[in-house]
N, C-alpha and C positions, 0 to 999 in steps of 0.2 A: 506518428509524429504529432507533437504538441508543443505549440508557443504560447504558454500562457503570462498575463501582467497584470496586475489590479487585484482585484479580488476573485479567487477559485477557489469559492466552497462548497463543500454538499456534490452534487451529483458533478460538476464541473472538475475536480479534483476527484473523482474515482476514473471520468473521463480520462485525464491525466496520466492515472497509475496506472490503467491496462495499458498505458502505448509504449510500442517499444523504445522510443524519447523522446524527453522532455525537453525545451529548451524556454527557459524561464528568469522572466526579466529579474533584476537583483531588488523592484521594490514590488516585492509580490505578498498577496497576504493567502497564504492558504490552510484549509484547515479541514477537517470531517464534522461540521458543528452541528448535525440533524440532531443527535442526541439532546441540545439546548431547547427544542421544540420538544420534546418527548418522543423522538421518535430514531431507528437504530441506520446506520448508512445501507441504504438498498442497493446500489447500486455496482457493488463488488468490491466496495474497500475494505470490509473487513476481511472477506476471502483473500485480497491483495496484502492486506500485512499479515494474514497467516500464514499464505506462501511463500513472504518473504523471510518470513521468522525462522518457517522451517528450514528453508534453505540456508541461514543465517546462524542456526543450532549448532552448537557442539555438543550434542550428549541432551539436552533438556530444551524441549520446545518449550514447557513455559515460562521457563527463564528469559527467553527469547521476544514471545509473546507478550510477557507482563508489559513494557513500555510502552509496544503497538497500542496495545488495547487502553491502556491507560491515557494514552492520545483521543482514541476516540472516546472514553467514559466522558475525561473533564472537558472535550470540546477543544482542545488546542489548536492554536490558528497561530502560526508561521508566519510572521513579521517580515521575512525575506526570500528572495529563494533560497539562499544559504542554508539558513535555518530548515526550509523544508524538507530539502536535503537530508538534514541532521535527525528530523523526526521519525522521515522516511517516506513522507507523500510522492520525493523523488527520488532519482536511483543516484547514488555517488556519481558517477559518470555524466550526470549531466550536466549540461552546459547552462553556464547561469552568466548573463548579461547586462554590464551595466548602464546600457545606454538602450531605454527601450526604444527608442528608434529602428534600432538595426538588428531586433528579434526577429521579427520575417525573415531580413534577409538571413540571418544562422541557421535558422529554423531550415531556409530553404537549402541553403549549402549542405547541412549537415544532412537531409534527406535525399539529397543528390550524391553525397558522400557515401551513404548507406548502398544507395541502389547502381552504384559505381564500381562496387567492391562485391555484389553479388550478394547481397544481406538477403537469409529468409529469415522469418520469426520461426521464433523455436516449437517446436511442438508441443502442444497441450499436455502439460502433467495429469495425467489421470489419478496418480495416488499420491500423497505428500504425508507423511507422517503427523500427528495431531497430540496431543494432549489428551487425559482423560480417559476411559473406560474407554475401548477400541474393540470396535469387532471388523467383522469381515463381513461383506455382502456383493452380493453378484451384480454388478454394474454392466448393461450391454454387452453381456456377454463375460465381461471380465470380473476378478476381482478385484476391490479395491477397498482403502480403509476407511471408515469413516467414522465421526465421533457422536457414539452413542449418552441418550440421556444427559443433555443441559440443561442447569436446574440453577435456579435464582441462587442459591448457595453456593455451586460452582463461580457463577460469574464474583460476587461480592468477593470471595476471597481474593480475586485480583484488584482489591482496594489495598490502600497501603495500612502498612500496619497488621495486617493481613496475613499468613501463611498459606499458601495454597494446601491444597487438602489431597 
């Protein structure tokens, strides 16, 4: 569970996307803005819109994928929660409040509501489908997919204007 207000950039906003909700006030600014310093989000937001993209697929992950990732290229920072919503830093489901006042208190209901009703989190995807030249490799025993050979060529084609390759 997460109530965020104000400003959730950079590792506070990847904070965010792993929890199973969010509850975020309506004058929220949030964004992945690491890339603006030179440097890529560490902290599992890119993992976080791949596995939402994939999940979000019909047929082409990088069709899916081009938006996410173009959030995080140009640095986009979410004006509201609404908006964050829309880009995808939160899940549609979430609750978004306009009176930051009584964000705790949601926050806390809604996480009494969870654990009322017998909520687990779901279990760890080990494999999700990827974009890109795909092989197979034994992961802890299992196998799993993952995406071979990213190359500075790969990424630019998800500029616009662009074709991916």
């Amino acid at each position: 569970m997460a109530a965020t207000r104000g400003y959730v950039f950079g590792g506070g906003c990847e904070f965010a996307m792993h929890c199973d909700r969010t509850v975020a006030a309506l004058e929220s600014y949030v964004g992945l803005v690491e890339v603006g310093v030179g440097l890529l989000p560490g902290g599992g937001g890119c993992k976080e819109f791949a596995l939402r993209a994939a999940q979000e697929a019909k047929g082409d992950v990088l069709a899916a994928l081009k938006d996410y990732f173009m959030a995080i290229a140009t640095a986009k920072v979410a004006t509201s929660g609404v908006e964050a919503q829309e880009i995808g830093y939160f899940r549609k489901g979430d609750p978004v409040v306009f009176n930051s006042y009584e964000l705790l208190y949601v926050a806390k209901q809604q996480a009494l509501a969870l654990a009322e009703s017998g909520y687990r989190p779901p279990l760890a995807n080990k494999a999700f489908p990827v974009a890109g030249r795909l092989a197979q490799r034994p992961s802890r025993g299992n196998w799993s997919i993952c995406w071979k050979g990213i190359s500075s060529h790969s990424m630019t084609s998800l500029l616009p204007g662009r074709l991916p390759m």
